[in-house]
N, C-alpha and C positions, 0 to 999 in steps of 0.2 A: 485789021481792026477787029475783027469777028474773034483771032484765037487771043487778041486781049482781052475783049470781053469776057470769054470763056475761061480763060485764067485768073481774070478776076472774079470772075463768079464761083468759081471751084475755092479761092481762098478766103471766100467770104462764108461760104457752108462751113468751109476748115476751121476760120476762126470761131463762128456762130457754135458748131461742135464741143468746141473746147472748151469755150463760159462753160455751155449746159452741162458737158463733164464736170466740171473743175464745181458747178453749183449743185449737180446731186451728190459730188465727192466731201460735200461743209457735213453733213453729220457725222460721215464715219471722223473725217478728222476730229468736229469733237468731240466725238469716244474716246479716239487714241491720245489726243490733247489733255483731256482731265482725268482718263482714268492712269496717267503719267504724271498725275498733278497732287498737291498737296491740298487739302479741302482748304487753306488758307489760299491758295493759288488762283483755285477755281471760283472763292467767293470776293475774289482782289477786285476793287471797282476800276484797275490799272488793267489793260490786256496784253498781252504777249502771246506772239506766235507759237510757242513750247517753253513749257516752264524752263531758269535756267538748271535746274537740276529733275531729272528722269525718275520718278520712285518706280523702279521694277517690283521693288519690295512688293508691290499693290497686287501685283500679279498672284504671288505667294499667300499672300493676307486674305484677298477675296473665297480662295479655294480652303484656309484655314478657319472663317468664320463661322460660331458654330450655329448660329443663326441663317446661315444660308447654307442646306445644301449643292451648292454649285455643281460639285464631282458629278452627283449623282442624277442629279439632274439632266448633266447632259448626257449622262446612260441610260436615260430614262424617254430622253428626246430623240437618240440617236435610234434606241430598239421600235420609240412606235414609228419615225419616221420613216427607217427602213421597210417596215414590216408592212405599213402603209403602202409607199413606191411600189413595192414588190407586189404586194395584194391588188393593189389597185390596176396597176399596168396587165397584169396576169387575165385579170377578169374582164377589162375593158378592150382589150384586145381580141379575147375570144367573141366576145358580143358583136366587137365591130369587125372581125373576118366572120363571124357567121349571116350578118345583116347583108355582110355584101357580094354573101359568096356561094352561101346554102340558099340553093330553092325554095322557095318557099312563098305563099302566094297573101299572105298576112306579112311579110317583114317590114313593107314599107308603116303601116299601123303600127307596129311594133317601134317601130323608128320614131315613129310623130309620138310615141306617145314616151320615150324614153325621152325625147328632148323637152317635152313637158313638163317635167320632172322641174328644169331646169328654172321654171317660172314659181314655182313654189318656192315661198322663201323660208330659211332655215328655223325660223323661229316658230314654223306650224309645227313643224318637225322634231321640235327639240323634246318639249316636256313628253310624246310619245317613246322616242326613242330613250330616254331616261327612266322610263317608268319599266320598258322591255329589259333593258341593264339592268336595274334593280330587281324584276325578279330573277330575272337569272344569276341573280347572286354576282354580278360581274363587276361591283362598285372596286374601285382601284386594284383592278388588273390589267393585263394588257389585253386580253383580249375584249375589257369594255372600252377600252382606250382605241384599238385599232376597228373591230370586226364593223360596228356600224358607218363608221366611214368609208369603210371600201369602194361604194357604189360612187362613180361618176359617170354624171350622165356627158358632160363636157369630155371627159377622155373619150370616150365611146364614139361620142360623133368625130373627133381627130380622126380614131382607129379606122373606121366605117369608111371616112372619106379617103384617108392614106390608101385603106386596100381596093377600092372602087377605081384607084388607077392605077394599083399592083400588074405587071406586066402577066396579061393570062398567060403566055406562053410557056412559061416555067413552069406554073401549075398545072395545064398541060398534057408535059413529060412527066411530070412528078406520077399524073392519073395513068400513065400509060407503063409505068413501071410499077402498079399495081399501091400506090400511096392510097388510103383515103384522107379525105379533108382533115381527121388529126394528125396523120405522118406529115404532110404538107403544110400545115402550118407550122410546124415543130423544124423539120429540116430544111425546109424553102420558103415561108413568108418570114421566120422569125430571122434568120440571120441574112435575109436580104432587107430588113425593116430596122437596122440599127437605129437610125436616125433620129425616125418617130418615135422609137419606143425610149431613146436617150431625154429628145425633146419632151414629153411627157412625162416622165422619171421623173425627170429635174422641176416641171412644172410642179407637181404632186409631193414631189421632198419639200419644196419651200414652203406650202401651204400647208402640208402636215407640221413640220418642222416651228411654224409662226401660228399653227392654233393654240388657241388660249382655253375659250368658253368653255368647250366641252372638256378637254382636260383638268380644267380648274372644276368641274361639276362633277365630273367620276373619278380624278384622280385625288379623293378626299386623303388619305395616307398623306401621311410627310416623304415615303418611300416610295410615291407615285407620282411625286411634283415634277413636271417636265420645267424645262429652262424659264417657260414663260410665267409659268406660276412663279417659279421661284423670284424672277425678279418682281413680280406682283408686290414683295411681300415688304419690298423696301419705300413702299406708297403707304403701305400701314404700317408704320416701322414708327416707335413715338420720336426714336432719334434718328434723322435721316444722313445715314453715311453717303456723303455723294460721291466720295473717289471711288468705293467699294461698286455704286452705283453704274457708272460709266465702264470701269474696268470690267465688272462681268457682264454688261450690255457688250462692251467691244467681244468677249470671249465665246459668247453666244450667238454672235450674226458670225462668228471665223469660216464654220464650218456650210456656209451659206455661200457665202465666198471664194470657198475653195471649191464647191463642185460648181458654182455657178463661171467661173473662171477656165474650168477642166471641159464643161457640158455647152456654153453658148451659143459656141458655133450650131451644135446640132437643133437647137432652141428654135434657129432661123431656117435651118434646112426641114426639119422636121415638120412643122407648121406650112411652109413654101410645098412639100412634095405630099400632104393629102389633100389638097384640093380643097381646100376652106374655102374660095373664093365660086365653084362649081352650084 
């Protein structure tokens, strides 16, 4: 009686699973639905599961439009997202192996006051940091586009707590072969830390990757529009192309889904092994 209940219970999570899949899975399809569709298709008061004929063409047309940078845009998204990941993770790492690992008899201060950060909300923040952009001349560059974002206070505390249960013993040997605290984090925490530092990457790509605000406020240029602007532009458009619409919404979350699909796994390990719950 007990491992029937058990097996019913386990295919009752199964099946509960698969709605919630199948019901966060309705937007992407209709992306891939209408931007496959003929703007006659999409505005049919009739529904059909996929039109009966595919326009690929759409694919071609949206990157053709001279009205929307697409191309370029997503070279635009791709260099501050990366450059972002990279800057971000590079800094928030050093902060959070130094908080937990250099002596120091102020770090916990230091600590409370970096997760502080974390209560202030972005909007005190903004017209300052846009006023330091402009004078430095940094209006649609990359580096007004990336340098001020760098700082997270949320990575840092990931970092802080992941090396807080970093196995000392490694570090150590590391001290006994004559390493200081940067050969050792460099040869021995960083490539024993994939995990976290995957799981945070990936945290940090998608959130660079989906800002808008600041983008759209320094990246004034038509040659600094990152993807989100770009589709901005089809809300103030007098004629609204909605195939064109959907088809570069689908081509824009693609690469969102490819590393999220690549990086998951670590998503959950990474978060599980620095002791957030501590």
């Amino acid at each position: 009686m007990h491992d029937a209940l058990t097996r019913a219970g386990r295919a009752l999570r199964l099946v509960f699973l698969i709605a919630l899949a199948l019901l966060f899975l309705i937007p992407l399809y209709l992306l891939v639905r209408n931007g496959l569709a003929t703007e006659r298709d999409i505005t049919a008061p009739g529904w059909t599961f996929f039109p009966h004929t595919l326009q690929w063409s759409n694919l071609t047309e949206v990157f053709r439009d001279p009205n929307l940078p697409l191309g370029r845009a997503l070279l635009s998204s791709t260099l501050i997202a990366v450059s972002t990941t990279l800057g971000t993770v590079l800094l928030a790492s050093l902060a959070g192996y130094g908080l937990a690992r250099i002596p120091y008899r102020r770090a916990d201060l230091v600590f409370y006051a970096i997760l502080g950060t974390l209560m202030v909300p972005a909007a005190v923040t903004f017209v300052p940091s846009f006023v330091l952009v402009s004078t430095l001349g940094w209006i649609s560059t990359l580096r007004g586009l990336v340098v001020p974002t760098l700082f997270s206070a949320f990575a840092c505390f990931i970092f802080r707590q992941y090396f807080l249960g970093f196995p000392q013993e490694l570090e150590d040997a590391a001290r006994v072969d004559g390493l200081g605290y940067w050969r050792t984090y460099w040869r021995i925490v960083v490539p024993n830390a994939r995990p976290v530092f995957a799981a945070v990457g990936t945290i940090v790509f998608i959130g660079a990757w989906n800002a808008f605000l600041w983008p759209l406020v320094i990246g004034q240029d038509r040659e600094a529009w990152t993807v989100q602007v770009a589709l901005s532009t089809f809300t103030t458009a007098q004629n609204l192309n909605l195939h064109e619409l959907f088809v570069a919404a689908a081509v824009s979350i693609a690469p969102l889904v490819v590393v999220f699909l690549l990086l998951q796994r670590y998503i959950v390990a990474g978060v599980e092994r620095s002791g957030i719950d501590d």
